[in-house]
C-alpha positions as CSV (number, residue, x, y, z in Angstrom):
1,X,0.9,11.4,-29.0
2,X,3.8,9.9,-26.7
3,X,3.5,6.0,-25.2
4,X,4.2,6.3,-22.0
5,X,6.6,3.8,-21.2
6,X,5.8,0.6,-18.9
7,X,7.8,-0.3,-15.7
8,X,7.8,-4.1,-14.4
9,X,9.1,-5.3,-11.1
10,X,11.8,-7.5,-10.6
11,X,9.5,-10.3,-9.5
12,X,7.7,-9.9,-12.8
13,X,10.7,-9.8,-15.0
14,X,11.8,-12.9,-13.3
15,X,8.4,-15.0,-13.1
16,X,8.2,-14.0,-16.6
17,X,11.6,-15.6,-17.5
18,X,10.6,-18.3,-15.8
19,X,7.6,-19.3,-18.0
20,X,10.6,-19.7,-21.0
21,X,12.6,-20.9,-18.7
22,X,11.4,-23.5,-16.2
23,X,7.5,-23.4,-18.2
24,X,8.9,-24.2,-21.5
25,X,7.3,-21.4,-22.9
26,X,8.0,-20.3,-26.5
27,X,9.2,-16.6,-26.4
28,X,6.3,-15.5,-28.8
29,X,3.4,-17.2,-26.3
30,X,4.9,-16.0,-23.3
31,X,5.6,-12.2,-24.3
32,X,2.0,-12.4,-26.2
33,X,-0.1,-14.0,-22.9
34,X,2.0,-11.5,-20.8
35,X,1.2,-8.6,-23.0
36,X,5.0,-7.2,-23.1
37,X,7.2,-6.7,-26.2
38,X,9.4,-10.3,-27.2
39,X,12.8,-8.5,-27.2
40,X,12.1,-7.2,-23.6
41,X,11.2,-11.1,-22.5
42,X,13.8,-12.1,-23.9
43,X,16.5,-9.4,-22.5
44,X,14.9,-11.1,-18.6
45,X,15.8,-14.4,-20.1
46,X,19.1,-13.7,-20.9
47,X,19.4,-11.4,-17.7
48,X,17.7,-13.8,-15.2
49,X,20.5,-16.9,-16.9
50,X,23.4,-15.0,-16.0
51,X,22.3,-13.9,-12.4
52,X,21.6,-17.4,-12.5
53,X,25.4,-18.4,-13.0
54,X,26.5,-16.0,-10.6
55,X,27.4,-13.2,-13.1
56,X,26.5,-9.4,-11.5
57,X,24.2,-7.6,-13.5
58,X,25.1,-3.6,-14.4
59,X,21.2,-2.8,-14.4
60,X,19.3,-4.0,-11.0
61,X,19.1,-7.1,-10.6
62,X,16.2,-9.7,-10.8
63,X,17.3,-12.9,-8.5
64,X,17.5,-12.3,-5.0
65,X,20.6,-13.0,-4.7
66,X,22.0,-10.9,-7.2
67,X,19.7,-8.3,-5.5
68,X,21.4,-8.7,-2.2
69,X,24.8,-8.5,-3.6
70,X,23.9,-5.1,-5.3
71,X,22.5,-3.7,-1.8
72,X,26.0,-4.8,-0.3
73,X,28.1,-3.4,-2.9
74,X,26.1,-0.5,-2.3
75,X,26.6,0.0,1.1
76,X,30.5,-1.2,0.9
77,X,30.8,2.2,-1.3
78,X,28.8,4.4,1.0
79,X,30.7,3.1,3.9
80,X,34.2,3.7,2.4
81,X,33.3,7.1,1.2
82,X,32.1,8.1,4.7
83,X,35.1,6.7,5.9
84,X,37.6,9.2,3.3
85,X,35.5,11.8,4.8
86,X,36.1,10.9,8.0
87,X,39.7,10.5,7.6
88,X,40.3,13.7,6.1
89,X,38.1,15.2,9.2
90,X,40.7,13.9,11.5
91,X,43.9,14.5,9.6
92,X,44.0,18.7,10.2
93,X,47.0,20.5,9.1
94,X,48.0,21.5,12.3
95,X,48.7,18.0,13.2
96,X,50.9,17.4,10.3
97,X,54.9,18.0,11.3
C-alpha cells in the first residue's frame, strides 16, 4: 500500500520554523507535537533563515517577502516574453529594406 504524501502551506512551514526558531523548540519536540517528519522541519528551518537574510529561494517561498519577490519575478518574465512576441508581431518582413 502507497502513503500518500502530505502537503503543508507556507504559513505552516513557517509557523512551524518558528517554534525552533523564535519558540526555542528542540527539532525532535517540535516535528513530534506537529506530527511531521524532523528532516522536513528542519529543511523550513534552514529555508525560512535564508529567506530571512534575503537569499531567494528555488522552491516557493515561505516569508512573505520572499513570496512577493517570486510573484514579481514571475510576472517580469511573462511580461518580457509577451513583449518578444509582440515585437516579432510588429517587425514583418515586408518592412525590412
Amino acid at each position: 500500500m502507497t502513503k500518500q504524501r502530505r502537503s503543508f502551506s507556507a504559513e505552516f512551514k513557517r509557523e512551524a520554523a518558528d517554534l525552533v526558531l523564535k519558540q526555542n523548540y528542540s527539532y525532535i519536540e517540535a516535528s513530534r507535537s506537529l506530527g511531521v517528519g524532523e528532516s522536513a522541519l528542519r529543511r523550513w528551518v534552514d529555508q525560512v533563515q535564508q529567506e530571512r537574510q534575503g537569499v531567494t529561494p528555488q522552491s516557493k517561498a515561505l516569508t512573505p517577502e520572499q513570496q512577493k519577490i517570486q510573484e514579481l519575478e514571475a510576472r517580469i518574465a511573462r511580461l518580457e516574453r509577451e513583449k518578444s512576441i509582440l515585437k516579432n508581431l510588429w517587425s514583418p518582413p515586408f518592412l525590412q529594406c
